[in-house]
Each structure stands twice: as C-alpha cells, then as structure tokens.
N, C-alpha and C positions, 0 to 999 in steps of 0.2 A: 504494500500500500504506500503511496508518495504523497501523501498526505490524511492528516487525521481526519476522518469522515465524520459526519454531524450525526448517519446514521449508528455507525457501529459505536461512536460516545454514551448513543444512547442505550443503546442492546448491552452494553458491557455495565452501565450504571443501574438499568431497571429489569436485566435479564431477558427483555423482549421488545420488539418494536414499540414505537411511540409514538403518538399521532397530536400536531399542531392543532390545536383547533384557533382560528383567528376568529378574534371578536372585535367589532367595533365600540367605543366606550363612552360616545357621544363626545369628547373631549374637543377642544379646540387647541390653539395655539397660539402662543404671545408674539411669534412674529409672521401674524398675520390680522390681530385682528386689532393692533395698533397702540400693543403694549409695549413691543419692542421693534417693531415694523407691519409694515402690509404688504398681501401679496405671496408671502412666505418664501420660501427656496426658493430659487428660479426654475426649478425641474419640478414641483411639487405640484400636484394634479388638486384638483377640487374635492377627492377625499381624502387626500392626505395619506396614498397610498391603502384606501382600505376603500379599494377596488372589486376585492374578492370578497368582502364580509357581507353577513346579512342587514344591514345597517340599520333596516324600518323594523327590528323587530328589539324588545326589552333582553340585556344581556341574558339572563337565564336561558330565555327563549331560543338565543342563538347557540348558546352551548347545549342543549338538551338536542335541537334538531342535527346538529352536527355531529355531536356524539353518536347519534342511532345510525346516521349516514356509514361511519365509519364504524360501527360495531356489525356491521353487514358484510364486513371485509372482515372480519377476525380480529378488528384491534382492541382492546383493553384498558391502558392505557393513554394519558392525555394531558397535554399541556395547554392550559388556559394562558389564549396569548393574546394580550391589549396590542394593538399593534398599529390603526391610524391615529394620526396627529400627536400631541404630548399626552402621556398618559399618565402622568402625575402634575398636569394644568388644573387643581384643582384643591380648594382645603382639604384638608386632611380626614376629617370625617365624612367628605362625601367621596372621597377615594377607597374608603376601609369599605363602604357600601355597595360600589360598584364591583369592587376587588370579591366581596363577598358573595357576591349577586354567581360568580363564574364557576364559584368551587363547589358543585351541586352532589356530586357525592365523593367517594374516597378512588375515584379512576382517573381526578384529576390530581397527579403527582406531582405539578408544576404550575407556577402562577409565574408567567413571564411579561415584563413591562418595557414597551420601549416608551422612549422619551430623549426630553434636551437637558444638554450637558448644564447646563442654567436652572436648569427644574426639578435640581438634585438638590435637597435642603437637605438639612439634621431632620427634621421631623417626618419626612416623606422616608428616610430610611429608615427613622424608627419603627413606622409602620410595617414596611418591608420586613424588618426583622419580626413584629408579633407574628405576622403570616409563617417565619421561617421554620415556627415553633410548629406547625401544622403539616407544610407540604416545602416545597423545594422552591425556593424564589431565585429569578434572575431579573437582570434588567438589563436592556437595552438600549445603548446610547451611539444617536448621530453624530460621528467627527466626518467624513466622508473623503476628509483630505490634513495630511498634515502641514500643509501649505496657507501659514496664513494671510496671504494677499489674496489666494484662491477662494477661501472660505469669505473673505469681504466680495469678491467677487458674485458668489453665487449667494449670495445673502444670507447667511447661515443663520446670524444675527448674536454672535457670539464666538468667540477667539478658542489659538488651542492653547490658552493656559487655565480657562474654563475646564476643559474639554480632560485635561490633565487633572487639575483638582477633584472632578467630579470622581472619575478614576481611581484618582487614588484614597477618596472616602466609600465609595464603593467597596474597593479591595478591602479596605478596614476594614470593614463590617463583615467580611466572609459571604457577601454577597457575591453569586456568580454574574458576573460582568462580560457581557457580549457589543461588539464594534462595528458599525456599519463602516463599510470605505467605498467611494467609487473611485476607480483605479483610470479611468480613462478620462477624465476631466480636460477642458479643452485648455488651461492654461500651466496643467500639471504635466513636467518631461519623469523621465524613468530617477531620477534625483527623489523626486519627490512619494513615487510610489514606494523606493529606497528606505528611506527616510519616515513614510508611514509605518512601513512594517517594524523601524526597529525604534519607535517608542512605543508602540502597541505590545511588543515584546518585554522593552526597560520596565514597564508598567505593570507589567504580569497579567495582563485581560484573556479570559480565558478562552473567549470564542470568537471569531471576525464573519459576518455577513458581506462578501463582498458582491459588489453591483457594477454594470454596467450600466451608463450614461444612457438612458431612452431618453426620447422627445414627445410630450403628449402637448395635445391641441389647449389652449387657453391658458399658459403659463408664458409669463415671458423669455425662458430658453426657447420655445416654438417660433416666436416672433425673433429673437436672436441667430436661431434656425435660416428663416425665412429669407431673413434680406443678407443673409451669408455672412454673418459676422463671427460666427464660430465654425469648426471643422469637426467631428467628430471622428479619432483615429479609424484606419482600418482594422478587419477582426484579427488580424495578423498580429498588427502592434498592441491590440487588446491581448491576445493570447501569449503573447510573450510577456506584456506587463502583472499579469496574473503570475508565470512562472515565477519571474525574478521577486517578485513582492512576498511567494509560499518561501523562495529559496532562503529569504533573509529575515521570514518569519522563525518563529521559537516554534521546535517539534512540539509542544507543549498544547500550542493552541488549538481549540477544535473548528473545524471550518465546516460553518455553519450554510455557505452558497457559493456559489464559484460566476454567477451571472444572475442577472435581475431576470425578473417576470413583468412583461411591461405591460399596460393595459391592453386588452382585446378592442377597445372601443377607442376612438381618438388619438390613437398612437403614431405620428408624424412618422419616426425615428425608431427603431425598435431591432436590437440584437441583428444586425445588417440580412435581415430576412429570414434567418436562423430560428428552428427551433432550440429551447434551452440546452436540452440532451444531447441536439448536434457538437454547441459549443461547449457542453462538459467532455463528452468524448473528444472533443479536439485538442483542449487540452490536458486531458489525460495520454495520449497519442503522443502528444509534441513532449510531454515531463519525459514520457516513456524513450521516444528517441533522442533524447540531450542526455539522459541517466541522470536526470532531475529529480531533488525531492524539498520535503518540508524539512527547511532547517540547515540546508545544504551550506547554506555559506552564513547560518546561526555563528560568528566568530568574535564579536564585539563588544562582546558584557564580560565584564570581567567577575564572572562568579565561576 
C-alpha cells in the first residue's frame, strides 16, 4: 500500500467497514454573511459544499433515512458527519442540540465536525470533548493552502497562523484532527504544495482531505473562470502535485481523499472530465511506476 487508506484506518480501528453519513446542520458562515466577509470562498457553491445532503429535512431525519439506505448494503456502523458550511457557527448550547439531534443510536461511532480554523474557541472544544466521553469525535478544518497570499487571494477570510493555532488546541485536546488542502490552486507552484504537506506533518494532524480545484456556476472563481483570469493546471500537473505532496507527507497520516466530488448540477470546471476513480487509479499507477510512496522523502523533522 503507498499510502494510508481512509478505508483500511477504519476497518483496523472498528474491525469493519464504516459508513459517512453526511448531514446538513443548517449552519451558516461568518465569511459570508458579513461577519467576517460576503460571498464566502471564491470556489464555495451556495451550499456550502453540502450538495449531497438531504438539506429540507430535520437532522435526525437525515441520519435515520441514510442509515437504513446503507444498512441495505451490510453496513453497521457510522459516522455522523456535519459537513456544509461552519459547523460550530453557533452558541454552544444550540450546537450540543444539533450535535445531539445525529447520535440516534449506539451504530453511530463517530460524530465528525468540519469547520473554520477561526471557529475553534475553548468552549466549542469543551463541548467536543463531553461528546468524547460517549463516541469518537473529530473535526475538520479548512486550511486548503499553506500559502498565505493564496488564502487572501481566495478569501479564506482568515491567515495560517489561525489555521496553526487552531491545530495545535485541537491536538491538545486528543481530539482527532483532519485537513482539507487543495493542491492545484491557481497561484500555488509545487513550493507550496511542499511546504503544505510539511507543516501539516510538524503539527501532527492526523488525517488530510485532499481536493481538487472545480468550478461551479455562481461563485466568483466561475466569473474569474470566464473572462480567463485564472488557468487551472493540467491533470498531469494535478497528479504529480498529489504525489510529491503524499511523498513529503508523515506515513503517519491517514488520507482521507485523493480528489474532490464536484457538483453534478452547475459544474463549469470539474476533474478535467474524469470520473473520481479514473483519477484515483491514475495516480495510484503513476506512485506505482516512480516507486513512490507516503513519507518517501518524510526527512525534515528532527524527531
């Protein structure tokens, strides 16, 4: 294996497959509704990547219909995953509520949160931990680049010394800590995908979601799109920025995606016409003929 799989993490942790269930949380976001900007990310769709959830219905609702979905397939197990917009935008008691609302019997083994590096208080991980006492907590946090001109650029709406801080109170807490990155960013060179993977490593984050760069309709990367003011690498340069990014990751961390799922509906831009699986076999194929793996060129922490 040349790279730790997201699958087999989980079969070796729960002794059996494990099944995401993604929930929508009603949540919004503070850089978009003009606490900390409007508009949001310049790649960020009008759900806030929670494309695939059942949005119009009450959280329980959504995990009970998804569970039986997937319990038609043999699976058993299950991770309650908050996953459009911030999903700790919100006091603290109405987040233990909604948090609550997910965990509807004992087959949800995991309550996973994603959210902004900003939206990480002392009190939100307090909560986190009462949860830790019950089931298995993670959380989820957007850096998408360690390049901070890039991250002004794409409107992040928040630096990587955020991004760092939050991380390292995270870690504190024995909370497990997962990273989103996109690796093909139009003003990120192979320095910077470099340079992601070994603070992501310094930091000790235990899992990386990595993405590819789509385009959907009604965000301003689409319009940035349009009148050609950005380029978006070939899949070529994508798949080699992927290698080199695993090569000088820590064997340590588990990789949780290796390319984005872009919308079905309004997708400008989207994995250069490829399905996922094409572009995961391709670069499983390309590790295979370089004799590439995760960790390969791991040489620059002094532990």
């Amino acid at each position: 294996m040349r790279y730790r799989k997201l699958s087999e993490y989980l079969k070796e942790k729960y002794g059996e497959r494990v099944q995401r269930i993604v929930i929508f949380g009603g949540f919004s976001c503070p850089n978009r509704d003009g606490t900390k900007g409007k508009g949001g990310c310049i790649y960020c769709d009008a759900t806030g990547s929670g494309f695939t959830t059942l949005m119009k219905l009450p959280i329980r609702e959504q995990v009970v219909r998804l569970k039986e979905k997937y319990e038609k397939r043999g699976i058993k197990k299950f991770i309650a995953y908050f996953q459009a917009f911030s999903n700790t935008y919100a006091p603290v008691e109405e987040l233990r509520k909604k948090y609550e609302e997910a965990l509807i019997d004992e087959s949800i083994v995991q309550l996973s949160v994603s959210t902004r590096p900003d939206l990480v208080s002392e009190s939100v991980l307090d909560l986190l931990e009462e949860f830790k006492e019950r089931v298995d907590v993670s959380i989820e946090l957007g850096l998408q680049t360690a390049n901070y001109k890039t991250l002004e650029k794409i409107n992040r709406g928040h630096t990587l010394a955020e991004f760092i801080d939050a991380a390292v109170r995270v870690k504190r807490r024995r909370i497990e800590l997962i990273v989103h990155v996109i690796l093909n960013l139009p003003w990120d060179d192979m320095i910077d995908v470099i340079e992601t993977a070994k603070i992501l490593s310094a930091l000790d984050v235990d899992g990386v979601k990595i993405h590819s760069l789509y385009v959907v309709e009604g965000t301003k990367l689409a319009e940035m799109y349009k009148r050609g003011e950005i380029k978006i690498c070939s899949l070529e340069e994508y798949v080699n920025r992927v290698i080199v990014f695993l090569e000088h990751l820590s064997p340590n961390v588990v990789i949780h995606r290796l390319v984005a799922d872009p919308p079905r509906e309004g997708t400008i831009f989207g994995n250069w016409g490829k399905s996922k699986i094409e572009i995961i076999n391709t670069i499983e194929r390309e590790m295979e003929r370089r004799n590439s793996y995760q960790g390969k060129k791991f040489v620059y922490l002094n532990r």
